[in-house]
VMD Tcl script that builds the backbone (N, CA, C; Angstrom):
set m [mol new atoms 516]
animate dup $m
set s [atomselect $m all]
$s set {name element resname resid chain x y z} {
  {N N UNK 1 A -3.442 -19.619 4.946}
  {CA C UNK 1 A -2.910 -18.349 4.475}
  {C C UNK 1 A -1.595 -18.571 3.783}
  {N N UNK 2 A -1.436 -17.864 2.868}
  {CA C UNK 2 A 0.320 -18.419 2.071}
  {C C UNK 2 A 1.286 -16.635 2.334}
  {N N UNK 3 A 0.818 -16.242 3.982}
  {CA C UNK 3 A 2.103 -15.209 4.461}
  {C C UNK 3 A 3.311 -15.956 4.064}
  {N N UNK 4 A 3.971 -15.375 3.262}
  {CA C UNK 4 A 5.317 -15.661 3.287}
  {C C UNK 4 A 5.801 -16.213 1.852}
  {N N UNK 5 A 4.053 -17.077 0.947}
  {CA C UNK 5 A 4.601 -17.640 0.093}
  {C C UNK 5 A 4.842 -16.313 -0.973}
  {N N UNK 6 A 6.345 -16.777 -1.402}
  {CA C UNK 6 A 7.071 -16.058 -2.304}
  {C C UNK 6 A 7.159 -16.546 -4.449}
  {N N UNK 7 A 7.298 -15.678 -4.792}
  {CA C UNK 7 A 7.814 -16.408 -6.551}
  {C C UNK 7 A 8.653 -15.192 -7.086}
  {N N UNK 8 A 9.325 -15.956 -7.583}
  {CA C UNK 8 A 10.446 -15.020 -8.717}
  {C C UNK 8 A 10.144 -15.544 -9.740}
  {N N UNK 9 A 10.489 -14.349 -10.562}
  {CA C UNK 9 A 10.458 -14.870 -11.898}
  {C C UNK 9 A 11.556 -13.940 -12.408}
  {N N UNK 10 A 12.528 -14.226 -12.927}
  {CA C UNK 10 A 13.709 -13.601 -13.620}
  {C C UNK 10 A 13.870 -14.068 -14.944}
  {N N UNK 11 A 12.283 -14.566 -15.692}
  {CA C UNK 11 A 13.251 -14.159 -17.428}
  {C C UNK 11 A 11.971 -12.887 -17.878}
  {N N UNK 12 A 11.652 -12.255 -17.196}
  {CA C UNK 12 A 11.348 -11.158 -17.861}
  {C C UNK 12 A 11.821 -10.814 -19.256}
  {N N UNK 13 A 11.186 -10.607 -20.533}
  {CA C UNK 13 A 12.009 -9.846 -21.396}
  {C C UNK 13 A 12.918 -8.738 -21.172}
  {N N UNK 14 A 12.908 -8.184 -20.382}
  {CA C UNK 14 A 13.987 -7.065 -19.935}
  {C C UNK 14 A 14.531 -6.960 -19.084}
  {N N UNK 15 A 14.566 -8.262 -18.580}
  {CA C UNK 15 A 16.152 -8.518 -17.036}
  {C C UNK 15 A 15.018 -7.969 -15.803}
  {N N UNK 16 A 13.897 -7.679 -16.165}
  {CA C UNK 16 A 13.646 -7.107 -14.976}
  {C C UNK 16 A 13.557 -8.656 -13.948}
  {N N UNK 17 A 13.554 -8.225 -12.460}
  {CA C UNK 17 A 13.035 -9.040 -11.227}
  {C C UNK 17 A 11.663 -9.576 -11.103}
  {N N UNK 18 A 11.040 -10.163 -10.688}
  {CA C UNK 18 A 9.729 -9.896 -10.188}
  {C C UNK 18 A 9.506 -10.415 -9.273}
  {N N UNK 19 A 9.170 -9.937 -7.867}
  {CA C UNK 19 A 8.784 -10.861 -6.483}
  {C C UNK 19 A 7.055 -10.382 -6.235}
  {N N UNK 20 A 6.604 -11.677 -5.566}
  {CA C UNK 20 A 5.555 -11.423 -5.178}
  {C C UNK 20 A 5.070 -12.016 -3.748}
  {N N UNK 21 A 4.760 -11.158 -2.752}
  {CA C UNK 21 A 4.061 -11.224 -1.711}
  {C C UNK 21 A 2.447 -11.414 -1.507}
  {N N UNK 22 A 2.325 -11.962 -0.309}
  {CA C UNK 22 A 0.928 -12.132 0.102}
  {C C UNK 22 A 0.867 -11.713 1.646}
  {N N UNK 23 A -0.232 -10.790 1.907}
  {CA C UNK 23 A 0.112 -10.495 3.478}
  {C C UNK 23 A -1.163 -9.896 3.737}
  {N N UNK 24 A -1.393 -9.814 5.045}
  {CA C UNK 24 A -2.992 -9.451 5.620}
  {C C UNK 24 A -2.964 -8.618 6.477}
  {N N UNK 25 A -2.252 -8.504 7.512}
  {CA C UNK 25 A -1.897 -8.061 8.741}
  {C C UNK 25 A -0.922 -6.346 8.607}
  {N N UNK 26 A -1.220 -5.534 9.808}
  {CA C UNK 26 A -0.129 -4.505 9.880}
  {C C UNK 26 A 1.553 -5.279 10.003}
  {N N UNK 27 A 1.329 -6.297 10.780}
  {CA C UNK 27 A 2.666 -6.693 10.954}
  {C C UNK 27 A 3.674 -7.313 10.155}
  {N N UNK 28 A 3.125 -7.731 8.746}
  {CA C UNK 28 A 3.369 -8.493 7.702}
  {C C UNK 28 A 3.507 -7.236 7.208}
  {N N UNK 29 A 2.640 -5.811 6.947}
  {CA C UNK 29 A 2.651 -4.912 5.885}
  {C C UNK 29 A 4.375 -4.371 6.515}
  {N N UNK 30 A 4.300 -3.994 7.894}
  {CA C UNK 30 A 5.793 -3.042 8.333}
  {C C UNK 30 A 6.587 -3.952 8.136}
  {N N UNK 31 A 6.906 -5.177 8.167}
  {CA C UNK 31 A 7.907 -6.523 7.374}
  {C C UNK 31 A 8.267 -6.351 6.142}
  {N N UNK 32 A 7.367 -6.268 5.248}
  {CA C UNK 32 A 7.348 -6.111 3.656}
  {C C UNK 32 A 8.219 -4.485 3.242}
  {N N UNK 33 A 7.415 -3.540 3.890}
  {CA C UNK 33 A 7.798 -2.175 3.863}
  {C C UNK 33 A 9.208 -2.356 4.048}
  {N N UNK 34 A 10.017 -2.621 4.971}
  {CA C UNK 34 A 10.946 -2.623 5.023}
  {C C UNK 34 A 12.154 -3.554 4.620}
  {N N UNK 35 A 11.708 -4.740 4.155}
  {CA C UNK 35 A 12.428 -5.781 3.434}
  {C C UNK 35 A 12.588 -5.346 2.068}
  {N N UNK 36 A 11.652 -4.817 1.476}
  {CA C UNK 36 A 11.898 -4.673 0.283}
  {C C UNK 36 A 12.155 -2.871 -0.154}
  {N N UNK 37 A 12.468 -2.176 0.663}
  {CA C UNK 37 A 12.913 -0.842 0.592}
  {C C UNK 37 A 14.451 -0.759 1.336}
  {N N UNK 38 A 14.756 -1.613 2.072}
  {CA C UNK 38 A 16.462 -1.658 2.543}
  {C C UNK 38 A 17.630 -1.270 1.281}
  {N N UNK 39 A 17.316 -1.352 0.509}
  {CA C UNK 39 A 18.367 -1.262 -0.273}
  {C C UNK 39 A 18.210 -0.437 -1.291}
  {N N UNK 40 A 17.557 0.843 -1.344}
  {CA C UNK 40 A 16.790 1.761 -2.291}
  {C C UNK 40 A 18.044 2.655 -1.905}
  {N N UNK 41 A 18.128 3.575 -3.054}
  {CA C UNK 41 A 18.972 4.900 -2.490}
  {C C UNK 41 A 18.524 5.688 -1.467}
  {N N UNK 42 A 16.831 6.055 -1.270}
  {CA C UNK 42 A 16.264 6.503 -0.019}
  {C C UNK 42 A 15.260 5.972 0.717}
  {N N UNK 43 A 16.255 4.802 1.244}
  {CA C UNK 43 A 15.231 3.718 2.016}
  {C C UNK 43 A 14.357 4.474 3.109}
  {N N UNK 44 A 14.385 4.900 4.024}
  {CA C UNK 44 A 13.239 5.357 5.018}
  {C C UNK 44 A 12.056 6.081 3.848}
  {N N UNK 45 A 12.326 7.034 3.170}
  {CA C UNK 45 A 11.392 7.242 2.688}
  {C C UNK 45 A 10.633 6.787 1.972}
  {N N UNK 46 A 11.417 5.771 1.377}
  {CA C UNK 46 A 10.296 4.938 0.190}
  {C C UNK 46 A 9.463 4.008 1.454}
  {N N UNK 47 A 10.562 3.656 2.425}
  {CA C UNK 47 A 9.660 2.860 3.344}
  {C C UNK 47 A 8.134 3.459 3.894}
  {N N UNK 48 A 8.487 4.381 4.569}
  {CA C UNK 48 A 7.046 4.775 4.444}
  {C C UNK 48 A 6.094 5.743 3.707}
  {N N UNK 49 A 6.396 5.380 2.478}
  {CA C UNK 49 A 5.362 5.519 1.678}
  {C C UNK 49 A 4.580 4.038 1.519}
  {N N UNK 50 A 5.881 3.187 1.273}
  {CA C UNK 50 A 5.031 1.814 0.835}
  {C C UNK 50 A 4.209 1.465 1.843}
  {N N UNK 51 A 4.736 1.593 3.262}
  {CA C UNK 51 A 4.251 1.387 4.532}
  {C C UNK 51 A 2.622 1.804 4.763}
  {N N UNK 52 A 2.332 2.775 4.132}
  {CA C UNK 52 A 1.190 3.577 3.955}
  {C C UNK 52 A 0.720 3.011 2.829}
  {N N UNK 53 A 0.935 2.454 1.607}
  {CA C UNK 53 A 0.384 1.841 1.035}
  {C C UNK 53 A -0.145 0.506 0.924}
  {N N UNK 54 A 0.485 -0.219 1.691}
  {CA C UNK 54 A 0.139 -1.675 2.208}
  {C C UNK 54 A -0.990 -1.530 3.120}
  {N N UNK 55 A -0.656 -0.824 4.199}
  {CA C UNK 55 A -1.544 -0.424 5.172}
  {C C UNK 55 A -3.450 -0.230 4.506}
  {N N UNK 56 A -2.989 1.246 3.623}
  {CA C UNK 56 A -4.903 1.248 2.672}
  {C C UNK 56 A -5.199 -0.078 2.500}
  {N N UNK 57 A -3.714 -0.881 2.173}
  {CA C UNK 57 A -5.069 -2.236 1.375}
  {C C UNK 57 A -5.334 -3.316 2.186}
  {N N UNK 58 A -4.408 -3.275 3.655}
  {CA C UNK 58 A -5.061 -4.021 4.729}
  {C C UNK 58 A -6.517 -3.697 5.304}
  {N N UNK 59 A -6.096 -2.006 5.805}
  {CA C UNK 59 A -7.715 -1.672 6.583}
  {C C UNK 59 A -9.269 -1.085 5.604}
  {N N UNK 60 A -8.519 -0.452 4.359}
  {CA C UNK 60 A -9.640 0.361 3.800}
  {C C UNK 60 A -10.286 -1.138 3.015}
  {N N UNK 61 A -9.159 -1.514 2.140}
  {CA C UNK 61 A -9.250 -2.423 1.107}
  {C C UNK 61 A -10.133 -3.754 1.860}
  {N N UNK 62 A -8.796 -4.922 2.035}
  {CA C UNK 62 A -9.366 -6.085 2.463}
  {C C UNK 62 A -10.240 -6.298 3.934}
  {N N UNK 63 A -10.171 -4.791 4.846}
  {CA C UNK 63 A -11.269 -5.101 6.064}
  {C C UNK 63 A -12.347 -4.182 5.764}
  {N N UNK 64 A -11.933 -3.210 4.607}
  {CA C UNK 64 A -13.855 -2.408 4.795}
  {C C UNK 64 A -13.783 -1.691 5.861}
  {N N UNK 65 A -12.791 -0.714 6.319}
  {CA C UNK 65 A -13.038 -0.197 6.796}
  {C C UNK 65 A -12.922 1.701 6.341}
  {N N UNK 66 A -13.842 2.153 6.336}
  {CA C UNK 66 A -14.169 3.304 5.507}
  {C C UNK 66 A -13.069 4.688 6.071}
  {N N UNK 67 A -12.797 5.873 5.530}
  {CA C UNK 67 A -12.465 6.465 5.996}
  {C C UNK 67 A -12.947 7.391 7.199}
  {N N UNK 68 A -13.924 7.332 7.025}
  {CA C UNK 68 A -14.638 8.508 7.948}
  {C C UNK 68 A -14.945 7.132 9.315}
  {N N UNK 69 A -15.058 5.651 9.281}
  {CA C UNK 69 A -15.471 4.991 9.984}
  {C C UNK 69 A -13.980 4.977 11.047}
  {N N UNK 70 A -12.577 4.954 9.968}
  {CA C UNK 70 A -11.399 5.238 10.707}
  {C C UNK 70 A -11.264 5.775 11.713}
  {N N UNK 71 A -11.641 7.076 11.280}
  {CA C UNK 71 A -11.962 8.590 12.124}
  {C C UNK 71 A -12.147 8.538 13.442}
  {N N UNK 72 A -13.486 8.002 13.092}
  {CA C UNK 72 A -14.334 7.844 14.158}
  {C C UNK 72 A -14.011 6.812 15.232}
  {N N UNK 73 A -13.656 5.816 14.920}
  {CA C UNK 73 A -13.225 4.554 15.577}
  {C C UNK 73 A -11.367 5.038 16.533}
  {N N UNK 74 A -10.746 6.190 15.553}
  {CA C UNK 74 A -9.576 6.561 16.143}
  {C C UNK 74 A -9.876 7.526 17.432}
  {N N UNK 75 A -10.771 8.343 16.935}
  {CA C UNK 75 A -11.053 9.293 18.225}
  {C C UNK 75 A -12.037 8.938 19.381}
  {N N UNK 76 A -12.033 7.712 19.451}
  {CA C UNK 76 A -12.931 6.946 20.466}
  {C C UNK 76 A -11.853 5.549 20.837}
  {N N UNK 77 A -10.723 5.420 20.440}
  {CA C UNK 77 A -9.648 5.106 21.129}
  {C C UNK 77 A -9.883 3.828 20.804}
  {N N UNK 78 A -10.856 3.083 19.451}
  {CA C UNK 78 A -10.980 1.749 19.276}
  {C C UNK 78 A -10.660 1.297 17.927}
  {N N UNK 79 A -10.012 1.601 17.330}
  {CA C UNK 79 A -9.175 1.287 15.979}
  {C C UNK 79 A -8.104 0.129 16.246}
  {N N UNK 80 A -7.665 0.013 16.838}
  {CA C UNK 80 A -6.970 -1.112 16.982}
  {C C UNK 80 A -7.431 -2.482 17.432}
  {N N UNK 81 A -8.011 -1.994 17.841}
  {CA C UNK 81 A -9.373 -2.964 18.972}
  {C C UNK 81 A -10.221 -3.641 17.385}
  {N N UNK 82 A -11.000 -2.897 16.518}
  {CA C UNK 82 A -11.340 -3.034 14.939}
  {C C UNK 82 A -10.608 -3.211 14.701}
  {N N UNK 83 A -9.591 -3.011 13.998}
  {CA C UNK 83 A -8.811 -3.831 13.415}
  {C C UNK 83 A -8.234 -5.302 13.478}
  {N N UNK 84 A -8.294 -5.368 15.228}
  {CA C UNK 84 A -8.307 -7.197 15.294}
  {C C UNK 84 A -9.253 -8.181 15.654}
  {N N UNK 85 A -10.030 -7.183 15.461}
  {CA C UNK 85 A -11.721 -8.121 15.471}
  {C C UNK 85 A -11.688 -8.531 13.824}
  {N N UNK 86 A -11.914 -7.815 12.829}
  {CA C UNK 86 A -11.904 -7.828 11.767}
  {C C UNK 86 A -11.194 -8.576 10.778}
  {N N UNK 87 A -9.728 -8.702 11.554}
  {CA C UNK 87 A -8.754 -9.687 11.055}
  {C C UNK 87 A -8.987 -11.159 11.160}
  {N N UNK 88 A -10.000 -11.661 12.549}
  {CA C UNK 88 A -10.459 -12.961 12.331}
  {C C UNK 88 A -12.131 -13.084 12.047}
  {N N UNK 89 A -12.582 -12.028 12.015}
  {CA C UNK 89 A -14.157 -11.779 11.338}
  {C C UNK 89 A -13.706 -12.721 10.355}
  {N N UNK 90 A -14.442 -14.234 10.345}
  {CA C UNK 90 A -14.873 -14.872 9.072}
  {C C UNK 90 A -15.277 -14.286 7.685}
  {N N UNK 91 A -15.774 -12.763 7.760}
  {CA C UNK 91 A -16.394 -11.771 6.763}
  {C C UNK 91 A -14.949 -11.848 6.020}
  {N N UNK 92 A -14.077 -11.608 6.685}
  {CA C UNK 92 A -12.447 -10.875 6.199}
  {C C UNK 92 A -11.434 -11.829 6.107}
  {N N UNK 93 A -11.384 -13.137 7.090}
  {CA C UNK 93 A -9.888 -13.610 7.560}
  {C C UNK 93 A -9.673 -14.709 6.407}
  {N N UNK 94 A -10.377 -14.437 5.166}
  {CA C UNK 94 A -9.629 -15.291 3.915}
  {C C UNK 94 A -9.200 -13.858 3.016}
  {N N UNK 95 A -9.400 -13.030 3.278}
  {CA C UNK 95 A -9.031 -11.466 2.418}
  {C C UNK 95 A -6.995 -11.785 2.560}
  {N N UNK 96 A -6.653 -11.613 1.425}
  {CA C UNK 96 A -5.022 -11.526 1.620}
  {C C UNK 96 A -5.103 -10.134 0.093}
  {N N UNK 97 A -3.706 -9.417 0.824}
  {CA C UNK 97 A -3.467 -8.179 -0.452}
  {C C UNK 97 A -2.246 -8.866 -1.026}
  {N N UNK 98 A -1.749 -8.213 -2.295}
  {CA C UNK 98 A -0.501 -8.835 -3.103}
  {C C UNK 98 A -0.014 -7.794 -3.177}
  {N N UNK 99 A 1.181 -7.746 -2.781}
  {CA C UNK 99 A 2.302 -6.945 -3.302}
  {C C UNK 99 A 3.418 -7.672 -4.402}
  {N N UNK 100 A 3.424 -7.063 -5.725}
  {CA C UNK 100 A 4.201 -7.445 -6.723}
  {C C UNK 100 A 5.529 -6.483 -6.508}
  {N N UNK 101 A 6.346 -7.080 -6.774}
  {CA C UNK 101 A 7.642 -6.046 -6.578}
  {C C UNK 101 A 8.447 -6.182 -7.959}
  {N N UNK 102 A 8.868 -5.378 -9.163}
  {CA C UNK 102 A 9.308 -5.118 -9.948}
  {C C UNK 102 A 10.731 -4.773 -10.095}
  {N N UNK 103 A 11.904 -5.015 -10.031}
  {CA C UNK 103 A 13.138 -4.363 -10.355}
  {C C UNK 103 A 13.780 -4.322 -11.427}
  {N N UNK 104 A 13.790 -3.221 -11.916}
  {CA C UNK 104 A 14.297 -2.791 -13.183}
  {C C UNK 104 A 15.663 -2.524 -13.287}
  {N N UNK 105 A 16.298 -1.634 -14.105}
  {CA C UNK 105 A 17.515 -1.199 -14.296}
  {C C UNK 105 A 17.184 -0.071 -13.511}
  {N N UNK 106 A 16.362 1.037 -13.966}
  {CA C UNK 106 A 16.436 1.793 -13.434}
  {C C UNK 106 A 15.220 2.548 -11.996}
  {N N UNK 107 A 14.208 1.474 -11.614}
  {CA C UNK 107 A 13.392 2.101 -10.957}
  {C C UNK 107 A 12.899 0.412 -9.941}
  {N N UNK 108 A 12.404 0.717 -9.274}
  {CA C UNK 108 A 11.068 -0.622 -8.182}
  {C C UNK 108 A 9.721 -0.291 -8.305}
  {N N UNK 109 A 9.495 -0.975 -8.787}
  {CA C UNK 109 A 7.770 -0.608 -9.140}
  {C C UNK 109 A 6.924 -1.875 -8.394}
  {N N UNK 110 A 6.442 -1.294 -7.202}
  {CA C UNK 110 A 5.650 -1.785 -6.139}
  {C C UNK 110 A 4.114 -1.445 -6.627}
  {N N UNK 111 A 3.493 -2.598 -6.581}
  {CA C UNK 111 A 2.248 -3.033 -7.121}
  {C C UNK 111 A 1.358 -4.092 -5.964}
  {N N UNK 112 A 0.592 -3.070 -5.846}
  {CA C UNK 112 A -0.552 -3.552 -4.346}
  {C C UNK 112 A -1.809 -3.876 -4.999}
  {N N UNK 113 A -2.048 -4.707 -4.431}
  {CA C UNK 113 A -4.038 -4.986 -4.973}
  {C C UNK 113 A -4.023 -6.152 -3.698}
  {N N UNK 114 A -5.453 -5.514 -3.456}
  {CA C UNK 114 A -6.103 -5.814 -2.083}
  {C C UNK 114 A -7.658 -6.953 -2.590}
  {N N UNK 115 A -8.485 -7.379 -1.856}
  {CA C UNK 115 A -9.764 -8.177 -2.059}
  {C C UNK 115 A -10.665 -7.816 -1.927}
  {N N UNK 116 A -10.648 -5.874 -1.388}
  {CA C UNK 116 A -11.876 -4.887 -1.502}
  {C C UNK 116 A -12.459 -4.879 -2.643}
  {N N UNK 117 A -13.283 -4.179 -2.531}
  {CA C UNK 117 A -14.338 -3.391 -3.853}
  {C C UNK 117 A -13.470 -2.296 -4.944}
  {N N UNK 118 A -12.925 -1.408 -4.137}
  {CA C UNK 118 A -11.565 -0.669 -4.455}
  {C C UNK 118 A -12.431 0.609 -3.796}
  {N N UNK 119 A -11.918 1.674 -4.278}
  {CA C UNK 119 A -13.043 3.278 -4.357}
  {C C UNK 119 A -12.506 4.183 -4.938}
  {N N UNK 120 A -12.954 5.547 -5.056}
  {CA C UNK 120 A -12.942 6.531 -6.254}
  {C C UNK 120 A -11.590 6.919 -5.755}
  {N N UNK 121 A -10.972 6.681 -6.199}
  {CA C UNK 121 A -9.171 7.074 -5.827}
  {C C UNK 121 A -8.826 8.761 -6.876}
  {N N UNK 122 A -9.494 9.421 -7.317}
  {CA C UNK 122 A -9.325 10.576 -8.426}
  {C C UNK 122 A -9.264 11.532 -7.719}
  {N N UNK 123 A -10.041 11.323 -7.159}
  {CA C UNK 123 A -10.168 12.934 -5.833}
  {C C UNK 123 A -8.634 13.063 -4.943}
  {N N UNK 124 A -8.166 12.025 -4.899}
  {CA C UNK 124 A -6.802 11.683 -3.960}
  {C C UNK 124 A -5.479 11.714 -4.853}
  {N N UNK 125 A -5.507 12.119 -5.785}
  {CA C UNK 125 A -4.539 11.783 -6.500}
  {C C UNK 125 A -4.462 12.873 -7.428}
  {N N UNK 126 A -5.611 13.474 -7.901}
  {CA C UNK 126 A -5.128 15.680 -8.035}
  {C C UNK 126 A -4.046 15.920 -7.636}
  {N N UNK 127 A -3.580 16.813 -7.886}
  {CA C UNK 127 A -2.970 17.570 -7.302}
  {C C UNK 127 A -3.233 18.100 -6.399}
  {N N UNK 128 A -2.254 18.321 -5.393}
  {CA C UNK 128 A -2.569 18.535 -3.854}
  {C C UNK 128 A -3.883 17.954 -3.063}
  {N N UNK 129 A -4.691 16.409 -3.606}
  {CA C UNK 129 A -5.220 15.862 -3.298}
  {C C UNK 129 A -6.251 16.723 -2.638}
  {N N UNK 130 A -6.899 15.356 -1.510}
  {CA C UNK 130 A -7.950 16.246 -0.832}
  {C C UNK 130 A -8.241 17.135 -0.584}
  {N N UNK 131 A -9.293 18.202 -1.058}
  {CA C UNK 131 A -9.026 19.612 -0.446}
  {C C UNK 131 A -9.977 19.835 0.752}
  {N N UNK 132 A -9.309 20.672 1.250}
  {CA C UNK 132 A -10.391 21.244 2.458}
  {C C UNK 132 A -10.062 20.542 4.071}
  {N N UNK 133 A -11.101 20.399 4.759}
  {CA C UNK 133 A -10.514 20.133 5.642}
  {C C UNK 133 A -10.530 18.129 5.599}
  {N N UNK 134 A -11.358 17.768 4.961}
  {CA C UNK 134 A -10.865 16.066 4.594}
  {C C UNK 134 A -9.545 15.660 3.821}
  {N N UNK 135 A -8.774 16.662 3.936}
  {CA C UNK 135 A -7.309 16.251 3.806}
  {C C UNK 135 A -6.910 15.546 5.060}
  {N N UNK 136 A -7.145 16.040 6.256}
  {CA C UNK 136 A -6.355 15.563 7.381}
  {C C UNK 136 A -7.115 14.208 7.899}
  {N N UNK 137 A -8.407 14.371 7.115}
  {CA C UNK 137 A -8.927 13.364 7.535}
  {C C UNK 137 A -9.302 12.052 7.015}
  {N N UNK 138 A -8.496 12.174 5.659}
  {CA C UNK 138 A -8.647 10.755 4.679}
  {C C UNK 138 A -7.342 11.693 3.548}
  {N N UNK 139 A -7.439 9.983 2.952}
  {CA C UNK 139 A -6.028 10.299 2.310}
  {C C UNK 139 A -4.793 10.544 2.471}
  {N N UNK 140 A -4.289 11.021 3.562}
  {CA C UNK 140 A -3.172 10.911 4.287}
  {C C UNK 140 A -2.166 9.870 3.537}
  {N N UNK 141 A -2.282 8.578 3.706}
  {CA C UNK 141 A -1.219 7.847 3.264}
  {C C UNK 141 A -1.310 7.930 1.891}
  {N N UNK 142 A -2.135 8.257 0.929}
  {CA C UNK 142 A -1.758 8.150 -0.362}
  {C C UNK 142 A -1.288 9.909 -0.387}
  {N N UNK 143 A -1.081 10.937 0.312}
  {CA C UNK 143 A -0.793 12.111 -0.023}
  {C C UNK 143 A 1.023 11.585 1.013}
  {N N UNK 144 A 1.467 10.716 1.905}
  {CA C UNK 144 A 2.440 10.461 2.103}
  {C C UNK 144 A 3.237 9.781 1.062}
  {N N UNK 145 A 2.584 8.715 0.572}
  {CA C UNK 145 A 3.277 7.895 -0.818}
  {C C UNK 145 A 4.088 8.889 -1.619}
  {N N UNK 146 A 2.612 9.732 -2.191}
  {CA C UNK 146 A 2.947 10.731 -3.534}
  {C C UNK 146 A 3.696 11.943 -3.222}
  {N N UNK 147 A 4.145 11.858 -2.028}
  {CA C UNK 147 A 4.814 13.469 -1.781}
  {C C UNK 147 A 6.270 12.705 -1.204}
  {N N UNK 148 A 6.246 11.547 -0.325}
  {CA C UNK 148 A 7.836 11.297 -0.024}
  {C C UNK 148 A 8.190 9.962 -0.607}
  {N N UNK 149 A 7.467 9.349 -0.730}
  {CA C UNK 149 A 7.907 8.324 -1.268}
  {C C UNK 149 A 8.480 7.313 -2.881}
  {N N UNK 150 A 7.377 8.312 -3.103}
  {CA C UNK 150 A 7.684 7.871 -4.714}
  {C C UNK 150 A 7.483 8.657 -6.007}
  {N N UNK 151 A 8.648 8.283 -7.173}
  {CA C UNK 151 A 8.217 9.276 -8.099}
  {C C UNK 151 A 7.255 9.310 -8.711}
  {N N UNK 152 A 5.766 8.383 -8.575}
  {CA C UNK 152 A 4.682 8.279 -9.544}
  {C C UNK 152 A 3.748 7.191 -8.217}
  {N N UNK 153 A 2.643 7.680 -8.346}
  {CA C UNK 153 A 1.283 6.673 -8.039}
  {C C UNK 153 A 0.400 6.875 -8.608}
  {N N UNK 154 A -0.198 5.414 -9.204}
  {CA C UNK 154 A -0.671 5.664 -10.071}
  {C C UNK 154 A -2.149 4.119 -9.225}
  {N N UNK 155 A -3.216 4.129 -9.776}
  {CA C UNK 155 A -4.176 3.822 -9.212}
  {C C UNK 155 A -4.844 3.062 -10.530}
  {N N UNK 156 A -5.139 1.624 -10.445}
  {CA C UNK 156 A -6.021 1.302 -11.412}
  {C C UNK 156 A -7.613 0.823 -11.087}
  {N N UNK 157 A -8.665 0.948 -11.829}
  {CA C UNK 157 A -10.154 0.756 -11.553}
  {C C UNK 157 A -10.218 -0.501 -11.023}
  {N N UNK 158 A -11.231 -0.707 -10.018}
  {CA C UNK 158 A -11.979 -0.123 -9.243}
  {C C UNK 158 A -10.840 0.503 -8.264}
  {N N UNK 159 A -9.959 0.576 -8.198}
  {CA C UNK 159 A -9.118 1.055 -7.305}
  {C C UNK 159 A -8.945 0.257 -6.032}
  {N N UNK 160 A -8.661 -0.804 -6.440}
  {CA C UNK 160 A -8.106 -1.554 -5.238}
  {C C UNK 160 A -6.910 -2.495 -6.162}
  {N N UNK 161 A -6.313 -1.627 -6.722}
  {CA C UNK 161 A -4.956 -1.802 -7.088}
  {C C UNK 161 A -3.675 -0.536 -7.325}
  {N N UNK 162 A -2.159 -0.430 -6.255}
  {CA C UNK 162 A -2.071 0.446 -6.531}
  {C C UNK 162 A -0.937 0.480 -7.197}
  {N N UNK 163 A -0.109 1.443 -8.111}
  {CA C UNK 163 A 1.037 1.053 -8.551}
  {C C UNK 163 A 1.939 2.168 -8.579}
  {N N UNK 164 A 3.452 2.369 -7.648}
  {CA C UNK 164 A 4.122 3.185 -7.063}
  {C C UNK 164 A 5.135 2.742 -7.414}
  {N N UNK 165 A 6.119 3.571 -8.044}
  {CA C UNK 165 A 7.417 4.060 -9.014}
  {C C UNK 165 A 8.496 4.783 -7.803}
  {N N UNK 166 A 9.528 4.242 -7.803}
  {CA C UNK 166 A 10.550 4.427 -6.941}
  {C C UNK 166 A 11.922 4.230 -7.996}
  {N N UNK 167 A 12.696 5.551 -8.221}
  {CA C UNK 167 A 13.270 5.582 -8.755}
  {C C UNK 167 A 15.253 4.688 -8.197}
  {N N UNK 168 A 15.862 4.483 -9.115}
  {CA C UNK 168 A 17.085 3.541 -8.286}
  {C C UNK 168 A 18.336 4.742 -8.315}
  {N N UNK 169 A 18.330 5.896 -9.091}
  {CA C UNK 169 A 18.926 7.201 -8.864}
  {C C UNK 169 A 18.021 7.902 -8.796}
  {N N UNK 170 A 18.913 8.779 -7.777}
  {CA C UNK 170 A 18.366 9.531 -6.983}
  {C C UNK 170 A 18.548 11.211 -7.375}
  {N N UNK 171 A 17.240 11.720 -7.847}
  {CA C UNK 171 A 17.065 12.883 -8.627}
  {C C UNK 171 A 17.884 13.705 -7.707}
  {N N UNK 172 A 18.700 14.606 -8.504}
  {CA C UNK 172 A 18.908 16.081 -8.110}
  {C C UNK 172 A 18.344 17.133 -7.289}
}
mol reanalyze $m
mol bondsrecalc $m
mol representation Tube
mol addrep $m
């Protein structure tokens, strides 16, 4: 596994930064979340948005695990229990997600892509996202991202890549 292996690249044509992560695990994702949001003008919140975004591309993304299978697995008190079966399931335990980290002059542009299939990310990303009562029950962290965390999420095909805009001033 290369947890930890890192690269910079600083000749960007435009001064920007660029770091890049590799990570599999919840415990690597709440590491990342917060290493690289410490120093934002509104660190807790960007933290967990990103926190929630690392997260989709650990369990939905690189373990396959569905939303409604979430659900189900949460209200039967075995989601965690799945989740670390899954992490050394031979099916999964070469799956790693990338987080690219961007710093600009004026914004952090956090860039996730996972080793899933991806899925229809359009329905989640409307306005006021999910409707009905599968709001509470999927989507959640991408309706946390886009409401506290960041000024833009944006989702590319198949959708197991995501890309979240965090501004470095802090709007009015």
């Amino acid at each position: 596994m290369s947890w930890g292996k890192s690269t910079m690249d600083t000749s960007t044509p435009n001064g920007s930064k660029v770091e890049r992560r590799f990570f599999r695990t919840p415990a690597q994702a709440r590491q990342l979340a917060h290493e690289f949001t410490r120093h934002l003008p509104q660190p807790a919140k960007v933290e967990v948005g990103l926190f929630e975004l690392l997260m989709n591309a650990v369990e939905h993304g690189n373990l396959g695990i569905s939303a409604s299978e979430k659900q189900k697995l949460m209200s039967e008190d075995r989601f965690v229990a799945e989740l670390e079966a899954r992490l050394s399931d031979p099916r999964f335990e070469n799956r790693q997600a990338c987080l690219e980290v961007t710093r600009t002059a004026f914004s952090v542009i956090f860039s996730i892509k996972d080793d899933g299939e991806g899925f229809d990310w359009r329905g989640y990303v409307a306005d006021g996202g999910p409707s009905g009562a599968s709001s509470l029950e999927s989507g959640r962290g991408i309706m946390i991202a886009r409401k506290v965390g960041f000024e833009r999420v944006e989702y590319v095909d198949p959708g197991n890549q995501v890309i979240a805009t965090a501004l470095l001033q802090p709007e009015d």
